[in-house]
C-alpha positions, 0 to 999 in steps of 0.5 A: 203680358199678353195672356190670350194666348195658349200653349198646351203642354203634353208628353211630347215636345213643344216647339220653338214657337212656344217657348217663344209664345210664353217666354216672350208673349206671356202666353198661358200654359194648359196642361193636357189630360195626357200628360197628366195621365203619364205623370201618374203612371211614371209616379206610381213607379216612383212610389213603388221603388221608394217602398223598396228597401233597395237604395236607388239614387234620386229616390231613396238616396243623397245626391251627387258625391253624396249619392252613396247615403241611404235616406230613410224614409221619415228623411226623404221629404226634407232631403228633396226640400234642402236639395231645392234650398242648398242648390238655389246658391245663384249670385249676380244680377238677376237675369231677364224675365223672359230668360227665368220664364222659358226656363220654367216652362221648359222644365214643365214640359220635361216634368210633363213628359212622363219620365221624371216621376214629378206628381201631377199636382207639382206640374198643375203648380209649375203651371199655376205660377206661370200664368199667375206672372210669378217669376221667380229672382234668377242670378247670372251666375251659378250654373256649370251646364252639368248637371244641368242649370242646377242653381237657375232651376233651384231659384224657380223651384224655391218659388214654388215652396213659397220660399225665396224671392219672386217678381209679381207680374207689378214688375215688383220683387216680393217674398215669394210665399206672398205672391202665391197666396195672392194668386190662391197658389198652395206651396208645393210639398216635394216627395222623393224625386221631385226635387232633383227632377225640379233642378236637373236639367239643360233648360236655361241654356235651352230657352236661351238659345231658342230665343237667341236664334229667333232673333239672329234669323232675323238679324241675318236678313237685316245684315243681308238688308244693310250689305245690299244698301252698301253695295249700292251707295259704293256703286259696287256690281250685282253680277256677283249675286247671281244665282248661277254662281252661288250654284257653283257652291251649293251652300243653302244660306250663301245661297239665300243671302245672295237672293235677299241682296239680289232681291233689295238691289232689283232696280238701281240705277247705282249698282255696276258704275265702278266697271266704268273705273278702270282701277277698280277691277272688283269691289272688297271683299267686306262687299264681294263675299257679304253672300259668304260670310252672312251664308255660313252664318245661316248655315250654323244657325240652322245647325243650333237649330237642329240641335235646339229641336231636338233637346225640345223634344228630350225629356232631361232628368236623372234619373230617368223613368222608363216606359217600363217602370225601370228608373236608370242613371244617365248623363243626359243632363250635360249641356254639351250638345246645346253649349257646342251650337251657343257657342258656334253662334257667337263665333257666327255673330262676331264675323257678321260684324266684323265684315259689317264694320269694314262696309261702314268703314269703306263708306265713311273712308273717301278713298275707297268711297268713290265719291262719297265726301270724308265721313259722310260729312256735309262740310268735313272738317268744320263737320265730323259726319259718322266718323265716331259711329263708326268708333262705337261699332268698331268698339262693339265688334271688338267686344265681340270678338271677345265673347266669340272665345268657346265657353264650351271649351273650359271645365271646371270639376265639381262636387268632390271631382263626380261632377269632374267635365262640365259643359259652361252651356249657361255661359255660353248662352249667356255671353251669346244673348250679349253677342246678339244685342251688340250685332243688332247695334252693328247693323244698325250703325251700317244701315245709318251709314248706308242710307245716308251714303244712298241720300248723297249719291241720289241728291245729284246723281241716279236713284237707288232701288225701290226697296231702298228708297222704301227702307231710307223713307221708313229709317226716316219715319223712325226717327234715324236723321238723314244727312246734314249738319253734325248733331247729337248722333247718339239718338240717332243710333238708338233709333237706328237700333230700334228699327233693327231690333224691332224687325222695322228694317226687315218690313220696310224692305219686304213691303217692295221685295216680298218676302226675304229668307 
């Protein structure tokens, strides 16, 4: 990992950027002096509270349908030690790195906001175990999103006991108790509080969803890229990219999306030949309405992240400290508002690969390709072309649609019905990261098809557009074969997806058209 960077944490919220930088990059994590500061003040009301004889939840009693037992005190260390050990109960395949990463460091930056009563030596712990690489073994499967990511934040609090397993930053799986005693990293010792604040809050679905729109920003671009290449190869109009006509319908991202195509196709000798075949009045919808459906798409995308922004600028526990020294019960642990927008997402994926899949469709198809030959093939029959890609995508938009279907929509009640409406936001992120990965596939196979179809038509005819050409050139350099032959094509797809996912399409392209919304 690269640890030159640093994020420094404080009592107010961290950016996007962030939990990017240290879920992604392996930035380093600093906490400052005023966070710790307001950690020792919030635990000194804790400490006051827990000398009182008066029971109060999280402190001084057990926890959700068992919140009505009072602890005594020579009890409460080991009731904050089993609730971290009953709670860590994951099952499934461990989840990605950078997935159990932003977790962690989400969850210290509510611990360092002042509100939980967590100790500043558990938040120099939290921290210690970050930048060590230590990343403790998180399951697929054990989070309702309320109260909270209880059991993906167990398993990394079980870490910072000593207990449970962790990967070291080798990449190896060990006992976690070895691996802070190879970095000098003492166990933690819980008091009353800390581990419920440890485990109580939306910070998976959270470091999820924050990644999650960092890459469809990207990807919107890139569709906006391969649904400008597809017009051309088609020989479709740009007339219906003009900004006065996307102004008729003040929509921010139909808008950008439009001048992002508008942008590509800046000088092609392809675009508007289908005014002169008299049948074709307009070009598709898939074509037409790209600016529309990529728009509203951008648009739901600046509502996650909206809404994203705000929870990074929450401090979720329960019960909460307050600036007063009143520690009170809420419910702001639920996950609804992040499960919502994960959720939306999805549904903002799939539509995307939808109306991507018909473009390849139309390319491949030489009824509506207007001179293309079947499947882009060279010598159709003897040869397939892309015919099966465009299998592969259609399978891949089809799963989509599946995982566009609403988590947040379901509940299941829990702990003797007091946890009886729960948000599913862990589900909802999870199956959106697998919407995000099966997009990038999507637009990788239209841009295969398209820069393809753009080699054809330039072979014997006029030259597309110099982002264009610049984009063919660089898919080329990258390993995505141009016309020929049938060969292996799953090589070339894998190529094509790197390109994608790597942000190699989104730079070829703005290295002729400047930057892209």
């Amino acid at each position: 990992m690269d640890m030159q960077s640093t994020v420094v944490v404080g009592p107010s919220h961290v950016t996007a950027q962030d939990v990017l930088a240290v879920a992604r990059d392996g930035a380093r994590v600093e906490l400052s002096a005023e966070a710790l500061t307001r950690a020792g003040e919030a635990r000194r009301f804790i400490d006051d509270l827990a000398a009182r004889p008066e029971p109060v939840y999280g402190v001084s009693t057990g926890f959700g349908a068992l919140a009505v037992r009072h602890i005594s005190p020579e009890l409460r260390a080991r009731l904050q030690r089993n609730i971290v050990r009953s709670h860590a109960a994951g099952s499934g395949p461990r989840v990605e790195r950078e997935v159990v990463r932003a977790l962690m460091f989400l969850r210290l930056k509510t611990v360092a906001s002042g509100h939980t009563g967590v100790r500043p030596e558990v938040l120099r712990t939290m921290a210690d175990v970050l930048n060590a690489g230590i990343t403790p073994v998180v399951h697929e499967y054990g989070s309702l999103g309320c109260s909270g990511d209880l059991a993906p934040l167990s398993h990394c609090a079980l870490t910072l006991l000593g207990e449970g397993d962790a990967e070291g930053p080798d990449g190896r799986v060990r006992p976690a108790g070895e691996l802070l005693a190879e970095h000098g990293i003492a166990p933690v010792e819980l008091r009353e509080k800390e581990g419920l604040a440890l485990l109580n809050g939306t910070d998976g679905m959270l470091g999820m969803l924050v990644m999650a729109s960092a890459d469809l920003a990207r990807l919107f671009t890139s569709a906006d890229i391969t649904a400008a290449l597809t017009l051309e190869a088609l020989l479709g109009t740009d007339r219906v990219l003009a900004p006065d006509l996307h102004a008729v319908r003040p929509h921010p991202g139909q808008a950008a999306s439009a001048a992002n195509m508008l942008k590509v196709l800046d000088g092609s000798g392809l675009t508007g030949h289908h005014l002169d075949d008299a049948p074709r009045v307009q070009d598709a919808y898939s074509v037409r309405c790209a600016p529309q459906v990529a728009g509203a798409g951008r648009d739901t995308l600046a509502h996650a992240r909206l809404v994203a922004d705000r929870e990074l600028a929450a401090a979720v526990d329960n019960p909460v400290v307050l600036a007063d020294g009143r520690v009170e019960s809420n419910g702001n642990f639920h996950g609804a508002p992040v499960a919502y927008v994960l959720d939306f997402l999805a549904i903002a994926a799939a539509d995307l690969a939808s109306i991507a899949e018909r473009r390849t469709d139309r390319l491949l198809d030489r009824n509506r390709s207007h001179g293309l030959p079947p499947f882009l093939a060279e010598d159709a029959g003897v040869d397939s072309g892309l015919m099966i890609a465009q299998y592969t995508q259609a399978a891949l938009v089809s799963e989509l649609k599946r995982l566009a279907v609403p988590a947040s929509a379901d509940s299941i009640p829990s702990s003797a019905m007091q946890e009886d409406h729960v948000s599913m936001g862990w589900s909802a992120a999870r199956k959106l990261r697998t919407a995000v990965d099966n997009l990038t596939r999507v637009v990788a196979i239209e841009l295969y098809a398209a820069t393809r179809a753009l080699e054809l038509r330039a072979a014997d005819g006029p030259a597309p557009a110099p982002a264009s050409r610049a984009v063919v050139a660089a898919a080329r350099a990258a390993g995505v074969g141009g016309p020929g032959p049938d060969r292996f094509l799953a090589p070339d797809i894998a190529a094509a997806e790197e390109f994608v996912r790597g942000g190699g399409l989104v730079t070829a392209a703005e290295a002729v058209t400047g930057p892209l919304a």
